[in-house]
C-alpha positions as CSV (number, residue, x, y, z in Angstrom):
1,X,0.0,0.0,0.0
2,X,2.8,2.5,0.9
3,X,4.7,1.7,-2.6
4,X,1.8,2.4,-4.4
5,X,0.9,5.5,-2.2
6,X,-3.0,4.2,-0.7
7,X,-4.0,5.1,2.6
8,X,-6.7,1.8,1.9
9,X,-7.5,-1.1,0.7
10,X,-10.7,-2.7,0.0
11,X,-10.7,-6.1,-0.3
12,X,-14.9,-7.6,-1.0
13,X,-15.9,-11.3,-0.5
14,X,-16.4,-11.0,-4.5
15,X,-15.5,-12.9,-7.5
16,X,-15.2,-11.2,-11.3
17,X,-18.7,-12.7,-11.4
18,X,-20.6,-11.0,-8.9
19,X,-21.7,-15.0,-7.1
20,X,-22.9,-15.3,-4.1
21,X,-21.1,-18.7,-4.2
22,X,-17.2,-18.7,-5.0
23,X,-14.8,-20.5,-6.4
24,X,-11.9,-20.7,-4.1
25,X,-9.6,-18.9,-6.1
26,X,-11.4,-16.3,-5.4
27,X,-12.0,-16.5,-1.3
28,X,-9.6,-13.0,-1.0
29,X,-11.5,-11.8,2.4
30,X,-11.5,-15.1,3.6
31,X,-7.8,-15.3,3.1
32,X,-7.1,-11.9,4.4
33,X,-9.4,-11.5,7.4
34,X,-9.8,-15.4,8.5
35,X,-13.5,-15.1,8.9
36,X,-15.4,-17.5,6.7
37,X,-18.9,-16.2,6.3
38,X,-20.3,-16.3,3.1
39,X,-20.7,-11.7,3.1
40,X,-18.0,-9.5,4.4
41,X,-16.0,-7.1,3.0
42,X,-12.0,-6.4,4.4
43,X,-11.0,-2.2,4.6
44,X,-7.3,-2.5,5.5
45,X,-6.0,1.3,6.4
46,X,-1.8,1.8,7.2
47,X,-2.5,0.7,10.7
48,X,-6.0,-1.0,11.1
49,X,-8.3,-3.5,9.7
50,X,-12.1,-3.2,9.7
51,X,-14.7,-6.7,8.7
52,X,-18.2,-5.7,7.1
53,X,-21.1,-8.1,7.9
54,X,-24.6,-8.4,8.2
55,X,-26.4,-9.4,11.0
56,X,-26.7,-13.0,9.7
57,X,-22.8,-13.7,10.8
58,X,-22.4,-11.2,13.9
59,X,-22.0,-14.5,16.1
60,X,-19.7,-16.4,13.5
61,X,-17.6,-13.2,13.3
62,X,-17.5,-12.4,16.8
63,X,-15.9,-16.2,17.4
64,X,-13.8,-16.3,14.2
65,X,-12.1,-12.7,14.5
66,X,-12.0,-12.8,18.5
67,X,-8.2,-13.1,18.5
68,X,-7.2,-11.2,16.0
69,X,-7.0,-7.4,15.2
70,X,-9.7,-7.0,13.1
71,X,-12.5,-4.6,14.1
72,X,-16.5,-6.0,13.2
73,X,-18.7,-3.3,11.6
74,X,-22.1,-4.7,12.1
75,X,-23.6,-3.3,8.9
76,X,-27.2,-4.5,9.8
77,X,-26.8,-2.1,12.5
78,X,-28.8,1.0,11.8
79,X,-25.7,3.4,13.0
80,X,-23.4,1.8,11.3
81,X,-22.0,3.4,8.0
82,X,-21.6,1.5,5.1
83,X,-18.0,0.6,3.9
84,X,-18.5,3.6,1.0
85,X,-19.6,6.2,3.8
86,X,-16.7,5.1,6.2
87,X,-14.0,5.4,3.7
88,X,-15.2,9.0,2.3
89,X,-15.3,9.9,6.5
90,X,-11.8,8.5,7.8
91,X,-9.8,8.4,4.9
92,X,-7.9,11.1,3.1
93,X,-6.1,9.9,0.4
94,X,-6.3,7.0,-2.2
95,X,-8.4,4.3,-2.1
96,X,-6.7,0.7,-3.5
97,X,-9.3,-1.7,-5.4
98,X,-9.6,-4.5,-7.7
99,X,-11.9,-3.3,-10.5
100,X,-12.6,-6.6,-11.4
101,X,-13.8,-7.5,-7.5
102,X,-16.5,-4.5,-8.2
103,X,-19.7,-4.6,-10.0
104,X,-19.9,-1.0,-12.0
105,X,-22.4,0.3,-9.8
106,X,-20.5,-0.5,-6.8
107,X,-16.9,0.8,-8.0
108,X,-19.1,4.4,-9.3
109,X,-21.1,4.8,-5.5
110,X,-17.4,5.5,-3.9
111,X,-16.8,8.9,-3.4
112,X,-13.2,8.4,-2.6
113,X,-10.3,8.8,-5.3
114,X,-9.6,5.4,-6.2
115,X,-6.8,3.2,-7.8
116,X,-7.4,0.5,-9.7
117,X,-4.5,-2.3,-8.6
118,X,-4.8,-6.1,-7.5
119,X,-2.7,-6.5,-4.6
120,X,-3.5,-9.5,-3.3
121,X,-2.5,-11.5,-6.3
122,X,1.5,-10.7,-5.7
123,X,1.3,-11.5,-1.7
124,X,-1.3,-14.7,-2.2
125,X,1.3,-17.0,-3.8
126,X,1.7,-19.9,-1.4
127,X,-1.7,-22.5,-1.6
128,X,-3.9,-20.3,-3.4
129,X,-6.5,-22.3,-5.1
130,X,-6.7,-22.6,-9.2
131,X,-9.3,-21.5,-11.3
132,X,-11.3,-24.6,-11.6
133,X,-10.7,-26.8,-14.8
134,X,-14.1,-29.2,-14.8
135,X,-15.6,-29.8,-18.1
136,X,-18.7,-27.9,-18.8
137,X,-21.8,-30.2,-20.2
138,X,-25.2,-29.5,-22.0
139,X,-28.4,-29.4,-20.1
140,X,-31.2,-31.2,-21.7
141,X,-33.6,-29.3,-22.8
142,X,-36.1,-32.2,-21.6
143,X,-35.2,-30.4,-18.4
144,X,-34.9,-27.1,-19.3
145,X,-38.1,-26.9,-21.4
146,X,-36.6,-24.6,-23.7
147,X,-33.9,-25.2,-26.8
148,X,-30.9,-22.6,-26.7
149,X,-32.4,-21.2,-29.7
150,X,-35.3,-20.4,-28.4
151,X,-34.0,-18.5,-25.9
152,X,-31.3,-16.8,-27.7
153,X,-34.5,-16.0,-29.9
154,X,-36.0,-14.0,-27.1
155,X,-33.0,-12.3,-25.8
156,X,-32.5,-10.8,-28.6
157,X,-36.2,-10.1,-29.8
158,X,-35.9,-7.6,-26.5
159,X,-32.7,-6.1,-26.9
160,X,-33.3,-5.8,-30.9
161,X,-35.9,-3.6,-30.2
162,X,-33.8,-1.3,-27.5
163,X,-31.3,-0.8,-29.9
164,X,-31.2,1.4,-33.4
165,X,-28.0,0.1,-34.8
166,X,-25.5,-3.2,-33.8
167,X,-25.5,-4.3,-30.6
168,X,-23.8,-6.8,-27.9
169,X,-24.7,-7.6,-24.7
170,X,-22.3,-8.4,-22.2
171,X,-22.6,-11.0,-19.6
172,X,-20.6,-11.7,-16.3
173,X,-23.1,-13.8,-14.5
174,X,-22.5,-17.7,-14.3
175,X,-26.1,-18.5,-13.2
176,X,-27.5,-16.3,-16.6
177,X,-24.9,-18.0,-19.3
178,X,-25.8,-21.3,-17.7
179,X,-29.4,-20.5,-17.9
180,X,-29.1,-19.1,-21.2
181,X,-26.8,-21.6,-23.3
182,X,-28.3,-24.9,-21.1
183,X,-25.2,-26.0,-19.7
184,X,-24.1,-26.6,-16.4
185,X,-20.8,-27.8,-14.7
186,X,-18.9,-28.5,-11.5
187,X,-16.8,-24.9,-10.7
188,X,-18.7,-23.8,-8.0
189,X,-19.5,-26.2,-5.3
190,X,-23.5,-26.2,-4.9
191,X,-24.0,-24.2,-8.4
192,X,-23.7,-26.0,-11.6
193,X,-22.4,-23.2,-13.4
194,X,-19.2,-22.8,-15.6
195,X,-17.1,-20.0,-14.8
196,X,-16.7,-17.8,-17.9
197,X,-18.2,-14.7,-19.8
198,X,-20.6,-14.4,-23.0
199,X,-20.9,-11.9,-25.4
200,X,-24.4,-11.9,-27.6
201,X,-24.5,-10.4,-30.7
202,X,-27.5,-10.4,-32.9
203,X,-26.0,-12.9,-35.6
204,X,-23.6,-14.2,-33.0
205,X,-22.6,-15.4,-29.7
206,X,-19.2,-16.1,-27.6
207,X,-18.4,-17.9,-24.7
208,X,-15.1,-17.2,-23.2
209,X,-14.0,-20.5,-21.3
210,X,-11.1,-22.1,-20.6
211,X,-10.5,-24.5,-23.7
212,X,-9.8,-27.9,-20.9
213,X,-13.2,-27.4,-20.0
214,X,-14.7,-28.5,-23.5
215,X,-14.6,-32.2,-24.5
216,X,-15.5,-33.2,-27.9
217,X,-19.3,-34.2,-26.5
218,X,-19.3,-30.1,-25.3
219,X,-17.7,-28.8,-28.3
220,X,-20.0,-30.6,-30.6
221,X,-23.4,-29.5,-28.7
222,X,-21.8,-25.6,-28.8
223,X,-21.1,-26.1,-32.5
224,X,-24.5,-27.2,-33.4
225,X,-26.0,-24.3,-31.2
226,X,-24.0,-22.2,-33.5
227,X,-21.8,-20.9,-29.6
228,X,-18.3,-19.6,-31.0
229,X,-16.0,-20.6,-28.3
230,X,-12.7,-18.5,-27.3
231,X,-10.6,-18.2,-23.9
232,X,-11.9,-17.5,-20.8
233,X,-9.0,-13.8,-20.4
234,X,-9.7,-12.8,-24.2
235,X,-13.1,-11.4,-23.2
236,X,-11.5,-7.7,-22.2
237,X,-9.5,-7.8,-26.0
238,X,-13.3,-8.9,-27.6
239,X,-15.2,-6.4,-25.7
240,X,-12.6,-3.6,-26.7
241,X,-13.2,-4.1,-30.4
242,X,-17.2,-3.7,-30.3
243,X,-19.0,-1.2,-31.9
244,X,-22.2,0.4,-32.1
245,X,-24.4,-0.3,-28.6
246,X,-23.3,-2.3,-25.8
247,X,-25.4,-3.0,-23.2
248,X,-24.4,-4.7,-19.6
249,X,-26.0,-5.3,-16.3
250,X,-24.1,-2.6,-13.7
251,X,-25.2,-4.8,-11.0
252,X,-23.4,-7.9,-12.6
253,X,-20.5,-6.7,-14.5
254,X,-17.5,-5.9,-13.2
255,X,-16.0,-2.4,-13.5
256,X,-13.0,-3.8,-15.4
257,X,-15.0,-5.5,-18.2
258,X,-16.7,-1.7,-18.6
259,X,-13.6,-0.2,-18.8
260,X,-13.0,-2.3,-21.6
261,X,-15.8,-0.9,-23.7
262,X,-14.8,1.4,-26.2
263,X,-15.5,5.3,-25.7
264,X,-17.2,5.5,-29.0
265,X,-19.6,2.8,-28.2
266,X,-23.1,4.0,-26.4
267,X,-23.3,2.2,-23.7
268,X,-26.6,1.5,-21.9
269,X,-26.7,-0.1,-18.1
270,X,-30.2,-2.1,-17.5
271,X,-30.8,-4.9,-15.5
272,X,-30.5,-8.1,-17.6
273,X,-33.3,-9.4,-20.0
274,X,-31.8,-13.0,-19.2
275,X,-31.8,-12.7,-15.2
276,X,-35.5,-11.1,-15.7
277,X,-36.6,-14.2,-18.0
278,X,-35.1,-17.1,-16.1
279,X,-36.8,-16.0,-13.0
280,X,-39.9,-17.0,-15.2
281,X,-40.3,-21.2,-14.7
282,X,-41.7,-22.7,-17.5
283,X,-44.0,-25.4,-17.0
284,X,-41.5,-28.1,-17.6
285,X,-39.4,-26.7,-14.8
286,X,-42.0,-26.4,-12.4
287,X,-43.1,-29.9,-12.9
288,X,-39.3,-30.8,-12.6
289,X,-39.8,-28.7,-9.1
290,X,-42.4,-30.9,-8.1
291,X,-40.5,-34.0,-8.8
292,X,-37.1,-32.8,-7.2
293,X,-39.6,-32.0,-4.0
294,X,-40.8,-35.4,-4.6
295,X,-37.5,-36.8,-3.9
296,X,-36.7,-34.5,-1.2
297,X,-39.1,-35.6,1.1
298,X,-38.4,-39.0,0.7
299,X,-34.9,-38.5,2.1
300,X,-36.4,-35.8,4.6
301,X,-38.3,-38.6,6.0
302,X,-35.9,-41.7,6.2
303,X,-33.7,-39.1,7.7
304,X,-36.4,-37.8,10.5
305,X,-37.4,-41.7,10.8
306,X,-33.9,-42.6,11.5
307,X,-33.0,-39.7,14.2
308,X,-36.0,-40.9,15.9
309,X,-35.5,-44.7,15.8
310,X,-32.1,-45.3,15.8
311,X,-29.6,-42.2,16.1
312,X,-30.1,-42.2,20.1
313,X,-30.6,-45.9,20.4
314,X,-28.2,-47.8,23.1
315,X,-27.2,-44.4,24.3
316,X,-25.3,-43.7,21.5
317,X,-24.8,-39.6,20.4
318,X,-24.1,-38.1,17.1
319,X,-22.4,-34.8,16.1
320,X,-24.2,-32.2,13.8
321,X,-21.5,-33.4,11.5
322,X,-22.8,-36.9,11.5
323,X,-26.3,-35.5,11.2
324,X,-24.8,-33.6,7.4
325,X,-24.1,-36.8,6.2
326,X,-26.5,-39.1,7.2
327,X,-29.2,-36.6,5.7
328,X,-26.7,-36.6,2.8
329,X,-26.6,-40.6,2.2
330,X,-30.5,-40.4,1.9
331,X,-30.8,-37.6,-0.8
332,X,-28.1,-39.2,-2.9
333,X,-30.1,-42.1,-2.8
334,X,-32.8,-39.9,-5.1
335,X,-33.0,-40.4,-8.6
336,X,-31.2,-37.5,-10.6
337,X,-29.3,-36.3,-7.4
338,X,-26.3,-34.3,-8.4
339,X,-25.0,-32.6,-5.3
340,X,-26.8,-30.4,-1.9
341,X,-27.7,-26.9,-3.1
342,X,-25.7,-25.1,-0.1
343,X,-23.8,-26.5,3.0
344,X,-26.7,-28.2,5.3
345,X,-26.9,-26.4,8.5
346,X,-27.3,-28.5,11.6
347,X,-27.9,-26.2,13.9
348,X,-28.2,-27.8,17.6
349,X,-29.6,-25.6,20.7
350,X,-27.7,-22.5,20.3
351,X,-26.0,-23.3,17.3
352,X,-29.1,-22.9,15.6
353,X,-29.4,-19.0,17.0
354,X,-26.3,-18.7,14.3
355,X,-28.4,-17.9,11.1
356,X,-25.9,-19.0,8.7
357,X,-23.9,-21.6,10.7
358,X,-21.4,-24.3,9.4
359,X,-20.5,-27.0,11.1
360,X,-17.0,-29.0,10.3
361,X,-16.6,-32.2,11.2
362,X,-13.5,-30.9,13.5
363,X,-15.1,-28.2,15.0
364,X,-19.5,-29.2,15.9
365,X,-21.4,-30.0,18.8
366,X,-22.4,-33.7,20.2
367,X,-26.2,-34.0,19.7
368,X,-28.1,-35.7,22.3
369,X,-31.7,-37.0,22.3
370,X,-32.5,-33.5,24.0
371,X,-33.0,-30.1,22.8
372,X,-34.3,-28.1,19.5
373,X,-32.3,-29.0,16.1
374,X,-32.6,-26.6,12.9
375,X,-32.3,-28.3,10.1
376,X,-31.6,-26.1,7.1
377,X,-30.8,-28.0,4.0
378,X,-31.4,-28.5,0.0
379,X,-30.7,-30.8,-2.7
380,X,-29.3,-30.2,-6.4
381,X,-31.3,-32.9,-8.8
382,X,-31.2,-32.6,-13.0
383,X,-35.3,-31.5,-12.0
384,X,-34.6,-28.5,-9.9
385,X,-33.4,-27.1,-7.1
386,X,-34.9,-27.2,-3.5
387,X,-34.3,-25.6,0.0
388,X,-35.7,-26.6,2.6
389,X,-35.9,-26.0,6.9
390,X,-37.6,-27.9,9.5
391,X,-37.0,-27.0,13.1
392,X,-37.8,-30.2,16.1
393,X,-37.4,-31.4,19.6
394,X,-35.5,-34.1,19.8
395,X,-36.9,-34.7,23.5
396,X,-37.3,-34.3,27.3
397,X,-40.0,-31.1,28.2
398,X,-40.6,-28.3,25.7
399,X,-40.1,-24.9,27.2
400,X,-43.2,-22.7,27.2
401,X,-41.3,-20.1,25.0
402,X,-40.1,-22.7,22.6
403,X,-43.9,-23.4,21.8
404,X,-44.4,-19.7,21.5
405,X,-41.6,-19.0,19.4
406,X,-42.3,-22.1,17.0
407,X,-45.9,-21.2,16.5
408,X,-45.1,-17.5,15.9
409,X,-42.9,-18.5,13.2
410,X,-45.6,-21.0,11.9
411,X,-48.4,-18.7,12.3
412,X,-46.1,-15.9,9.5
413,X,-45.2,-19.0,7.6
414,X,-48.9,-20.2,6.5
415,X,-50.0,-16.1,6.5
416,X,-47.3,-16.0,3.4
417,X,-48.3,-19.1,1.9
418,X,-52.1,-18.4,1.8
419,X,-52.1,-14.9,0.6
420,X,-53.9,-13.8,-2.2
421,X,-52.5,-10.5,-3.8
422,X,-53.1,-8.7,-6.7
423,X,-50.9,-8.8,-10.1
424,X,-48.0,-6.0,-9.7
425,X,-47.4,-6.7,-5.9
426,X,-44.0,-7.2,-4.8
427,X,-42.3,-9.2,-1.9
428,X,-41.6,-6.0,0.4
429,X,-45.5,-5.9,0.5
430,X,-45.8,-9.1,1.5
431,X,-43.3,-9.2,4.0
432,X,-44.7,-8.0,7.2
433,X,-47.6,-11.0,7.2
434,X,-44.7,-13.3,8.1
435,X,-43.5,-11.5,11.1
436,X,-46.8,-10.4,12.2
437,X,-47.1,-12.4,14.9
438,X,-44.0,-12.6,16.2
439,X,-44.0,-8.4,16.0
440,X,-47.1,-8.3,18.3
441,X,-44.3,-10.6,20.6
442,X,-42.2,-8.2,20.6
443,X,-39.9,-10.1,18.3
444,X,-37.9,-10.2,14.8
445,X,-35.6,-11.5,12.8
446,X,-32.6,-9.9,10.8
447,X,-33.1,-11.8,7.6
448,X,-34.6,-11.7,4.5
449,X,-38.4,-13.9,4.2
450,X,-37.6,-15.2,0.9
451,X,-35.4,-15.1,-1.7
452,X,-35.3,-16.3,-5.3
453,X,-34.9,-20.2,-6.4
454,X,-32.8,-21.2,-9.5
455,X,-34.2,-24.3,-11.7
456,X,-31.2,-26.6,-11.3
457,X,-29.1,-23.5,-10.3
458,X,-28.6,-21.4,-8.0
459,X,-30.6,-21.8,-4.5
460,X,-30.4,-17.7,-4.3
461,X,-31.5,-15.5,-7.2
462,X,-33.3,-12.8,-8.5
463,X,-34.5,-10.4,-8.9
464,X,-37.4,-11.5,-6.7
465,X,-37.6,-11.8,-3.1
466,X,-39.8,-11.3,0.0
467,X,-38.4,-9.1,2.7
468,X,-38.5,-5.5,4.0
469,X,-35.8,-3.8,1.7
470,X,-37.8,-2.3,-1.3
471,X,-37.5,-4.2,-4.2
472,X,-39.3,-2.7,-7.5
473,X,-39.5,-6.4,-8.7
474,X,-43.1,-7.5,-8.9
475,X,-43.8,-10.9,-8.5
476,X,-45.0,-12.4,-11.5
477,X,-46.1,-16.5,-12.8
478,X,-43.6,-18.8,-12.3
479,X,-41.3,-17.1,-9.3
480,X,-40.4,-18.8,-6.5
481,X,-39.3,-18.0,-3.4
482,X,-38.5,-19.3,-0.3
483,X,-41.1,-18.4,2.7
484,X,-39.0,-18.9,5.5
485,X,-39.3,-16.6,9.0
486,X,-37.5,-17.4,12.1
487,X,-36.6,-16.4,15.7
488,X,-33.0,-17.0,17.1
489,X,-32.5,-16.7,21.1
490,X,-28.9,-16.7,21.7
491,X,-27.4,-20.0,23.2
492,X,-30.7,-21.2,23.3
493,X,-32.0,-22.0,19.8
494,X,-32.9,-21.0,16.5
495,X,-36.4,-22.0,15.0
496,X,-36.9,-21.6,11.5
497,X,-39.3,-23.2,9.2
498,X,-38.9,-22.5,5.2
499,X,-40.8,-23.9,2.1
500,X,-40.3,-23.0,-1.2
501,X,-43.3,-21.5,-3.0
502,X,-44.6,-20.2,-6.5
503,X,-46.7,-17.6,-8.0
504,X,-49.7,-19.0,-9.4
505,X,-53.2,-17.2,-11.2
506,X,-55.9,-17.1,-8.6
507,X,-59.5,-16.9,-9.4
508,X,-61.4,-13.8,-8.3
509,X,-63.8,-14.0,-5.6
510,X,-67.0,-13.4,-5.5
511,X,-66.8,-10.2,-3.3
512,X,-63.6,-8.9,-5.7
513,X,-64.4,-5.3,-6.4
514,X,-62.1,-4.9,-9.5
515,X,-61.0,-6.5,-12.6
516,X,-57.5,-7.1,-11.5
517,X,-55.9,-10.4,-12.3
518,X,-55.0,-12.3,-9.2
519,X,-52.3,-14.4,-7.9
520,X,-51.3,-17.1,-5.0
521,X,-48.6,-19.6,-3.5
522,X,-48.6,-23.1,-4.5
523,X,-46.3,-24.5,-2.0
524,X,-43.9,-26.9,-4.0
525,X,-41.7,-28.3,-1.0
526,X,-43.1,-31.2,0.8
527,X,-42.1,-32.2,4.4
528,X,-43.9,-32.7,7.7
529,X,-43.9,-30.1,10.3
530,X,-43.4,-30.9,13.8
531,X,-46.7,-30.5,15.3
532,X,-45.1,-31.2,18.8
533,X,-43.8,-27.7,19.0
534,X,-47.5,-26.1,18.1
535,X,-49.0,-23.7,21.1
536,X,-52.7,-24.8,20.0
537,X,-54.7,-21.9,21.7
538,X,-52.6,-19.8,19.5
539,X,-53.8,-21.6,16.4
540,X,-56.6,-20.4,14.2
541,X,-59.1,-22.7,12.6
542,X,-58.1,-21.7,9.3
543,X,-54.3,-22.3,10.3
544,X,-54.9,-25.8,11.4
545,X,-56.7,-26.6,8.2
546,X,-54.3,-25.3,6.1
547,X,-51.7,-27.4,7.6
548,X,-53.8,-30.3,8.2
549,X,-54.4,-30.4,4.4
550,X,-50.5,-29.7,3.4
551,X,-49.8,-32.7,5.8
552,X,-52.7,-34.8,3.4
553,X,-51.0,-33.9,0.4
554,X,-47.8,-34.2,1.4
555,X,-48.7,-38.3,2.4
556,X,-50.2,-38.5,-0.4
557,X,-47.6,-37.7,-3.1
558,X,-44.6,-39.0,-1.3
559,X,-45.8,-42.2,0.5
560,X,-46.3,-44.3,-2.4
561,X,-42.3,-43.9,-3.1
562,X,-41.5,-45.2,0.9
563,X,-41.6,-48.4,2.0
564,X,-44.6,-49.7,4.4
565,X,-42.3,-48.9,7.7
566,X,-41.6,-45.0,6.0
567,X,-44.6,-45.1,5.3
568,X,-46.3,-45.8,8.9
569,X,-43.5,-43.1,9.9
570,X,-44.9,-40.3,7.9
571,X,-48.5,-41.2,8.4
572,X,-47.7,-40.7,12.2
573,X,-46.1,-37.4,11.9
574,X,-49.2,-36.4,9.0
575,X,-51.7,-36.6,11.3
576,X,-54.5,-34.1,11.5
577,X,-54.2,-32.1,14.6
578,X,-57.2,-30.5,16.4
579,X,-57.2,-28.2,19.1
């Protein structure tokens, strides 16, 4: 920093991709800082160090940085300035950054000078993980429900008409090129993508890849699809020698590839026509939705059938780690199981008060036949993605609050699934019926209600969601989101309960005042609650209907794929429930 006269660094948990989920290579703040969550970004001044997180890793931080130097900003915190705001406040001088580790409308929001310089390439030399090499591989469109063609069709039917001479539209995102040119690959663990950049033309379209990633079975499927292939670092030289309009996602695109774009080309930042459409399930990935769901349950139950039969019996204890893997062994047992979606969270008695906690086998807590487990986990099948949470006692009394706190997050759950709401609503409106009850408690949460499912992709995208930061996405057919609230009580528990759900046309009623076209949930995820944690009195006779008849339906689409003992398991834990 002193050679290259900065008075800071800034080093984000971000890849050239703008992915929630990394590569290694690309785990800089990790490196740097030591702490592990998923979101954080490092400022290092000349004689300080500063870690931005949100409130979902406060606890994770607080452990993982307690011996070190590093000061937390906890930028949930309403009084705490952003990483932007601090810089412009404390620092006068030069700001170092990575342009490629910043989106363009994240490197043009700083209001401090700023250098454009990599320097933890030269210092990370010792271990630092390569670039994966995994071979990329077409994505049936039996799966997909739509050929490449088709949807290279539509891309460009939108941005034909946006532009008045030639045009390219440049894309950084793995989860959109995947979507885009059905293919999918191993780079990122949990995300099928292929790391790499696309440029679309209208009479043409690149992928920049690594050239090992492309067997002749790959080559010959791009080839036919009419996908010119060149390497993965030419994509700043390609960009450079466009003409006419270019168009790019700000949000997605790093400020580096920008840079790249000619000054004579007109450039135009708008959120991307692919991440817009994909969002959109057809009705072949919906029904692949139902079937991955399908599938999930089944190993949701042998699993919940197994903790409560044998995981305790003869005295024996297991570790949150051996809980991972035993839940593991039974979804690979599903047909068209690739991989888990996201790292499962086991989450016993206070460990499940740690929203986004990660237990190693090295470092987890013994589980005993005692206590509340959260149980946050999803599965990655060639049918679709799915995320689910169940929270349950594993025995001895239940606490009076525990009852209170697992029907307040119940109570928000169903209020979400069963809303009706007109066309052009968006998640932020629909927020507060999840944490209406526990509000009247005197109680929140510091996460998001639901976020955007991939189909075979990503477990997290957008640009839907459901929580209180306003998003000017409407939700629209085909969305899904998760509908997950939850209360955490430090070193007590965390209870969480999270389906996945999409938008589907509702009929009007016969009081509806107005012609406006309506919309509902169909839940899609399938699992039992645990109706030993239910306060009753609390329980309206709507609410116990609606779960009495998504505990019908879920026996009645998953037991004829169990066994006759599974499925004796599952009738049990079905059972209608009265006050």
């Amino acid at each position: 920093m002193r050679a290259n006269g900065l008075s800071a660094y800034v080093v984000p948990g971000n890849d050239p991709h703008a992915s929630e989920y990394m590569a290694s290579h690309w785990f800089e703040m990790q490196w740097i800082s030591g702490f592990n969550g998923e979101s954080g970004t490092m400022v290092v001044t000349l004689d300080k160090a500063f870690l931005w997180t949100d409130s979902r890793y406060y606890l994770q931080a607080g452990i993982e940085l307690k011996d070190s130097t590093i000061e937390l900003m906890r930028e949930s915190d309403i009084d705490c300035p952003s990483v932007i705001d601090w810089l412009a406040a404390n620092i006068d001088g030069v700001v170092g950054v990575n342009p490629e580790m910043f989106s363009v409308n994240e490197f043009a929001n700083f209001k401090s000078e700023l250098k454009s310089i990599d320097l933890i390439k030269p210092i990370w030399t010792e271990n630092r993980p390569a670039i994966p090499q995994d071979k990329l591989y077409p994505y049936s469109a039996d799966f997909a429900g739509e050929t490449v063609n088709s949807k290279l069709a539509r891309i460009r039917e939108q941005l034909d008409a946006r532009a008045k001479d030639s045009w390219a539209l440049v894309v950084s995102a793995l989860d959109e090129i995947a979507w885009l040119l059905n293919i999918r690959g191993n780079d990122v663990e949990y995300n099928p993508v292929v790391i790499s950049y696309l440029v679309l033309e209208a009479d043409k379209c690149t992928l920049f890849v690594d050239a090992n990633k492309i067997d002749t079975v790959a080559q010959n499927y791009l080839d036919f699809n009419n996908i010119t292939v060149k390497p993965y670092e030419s994509v700043f030289a390609y960009i450079a020698s466009l003409n006419g309009t270019v168009f790019y996602d700000g949000a997605k695109v790093n400020e580096a590839l920008f840079e790249a774009i000619p000054t004579g080309c007109k450039k135009v930042n708008m959120q991307s026509p692919i991440l817009v459409t994909k969002a959109c399930k057809n009705a072949v990935e919906l029904e692949g939705e139902r079937i991955a769901m399908r599938q999930d349950c089944v190993a949701l139950t042998r699993f919940f059938k197994w903790l409560e039969e044998e995981a305790f019996a003869g005295g024996k204890t297991q570790t949150e780690w051996d809980l991972m893997e035993k839940l593991h062994g039974f979804r690979a047992m599903g047909e068209n199981f690739v991989e888990e979606s996201f790292g499962t969270i086991a989450g016993y008695k206070g460990n499940g008060a740690i929203v986004h906690y990660a237990a190693t086998k090295d470092n987890c807590a013994t589980v005993k036949p005692e206590g509340m487990l959260l149980l946050d986990s999803g599965g990655q099948y060639l049918d679709g993605t799915t995320d689910i949470t169940r929270t349950v006692w594993l025995g001895g009394p239940i606490p009076e609050q525990a009852k209170l706190d697992y029907t307040y997050v119940l109570k928000g759950h169903i209020a979400l699934a069963a809303v009706r709401f007109p066309r052009g609503t968006r998640g932020n409106q629909l927020d507060a019926l999840a944490k209406q009850f526990m509000w009247e408690a005197g109680i929140t949460f510091g996460h998001g209600t639901g976020h955007g499912v991939g189909h075979f992709l990503g477990c997290h995208e957008g640009p839907q969601n459901v929580r209180t930061d306003n998003n000017p996405t409407p939700l629209a057919l085909g969305h899904i989101v998760s509908d997950e609230p939850g209360i955490y009580r430090t070193d007590k528990w965390g209870i969480r309960t999270e389906n996945l759900i999409t938008v589907i046309s509702a009929p009007q009623t016969a009081a509806t005042t107005t012609e406006d076209e309506w919309y509902a949930f169909e839940t899609l995820t399938l699992c039992f609650y645990d109706t030993s944690l239910i306060e009753m009195s609390l329980m309206s006779d709507a609410e116990i209907a609606w779960l009495n008849a998504y505990h019908a339906r879920v026996y009645k689409e998953t037991a004829p794929l169990l066994n006759a003992d599974e499925a004796k398991f599952l009738a049990r834990k079905c059972a209608p429930i009265k006050r």
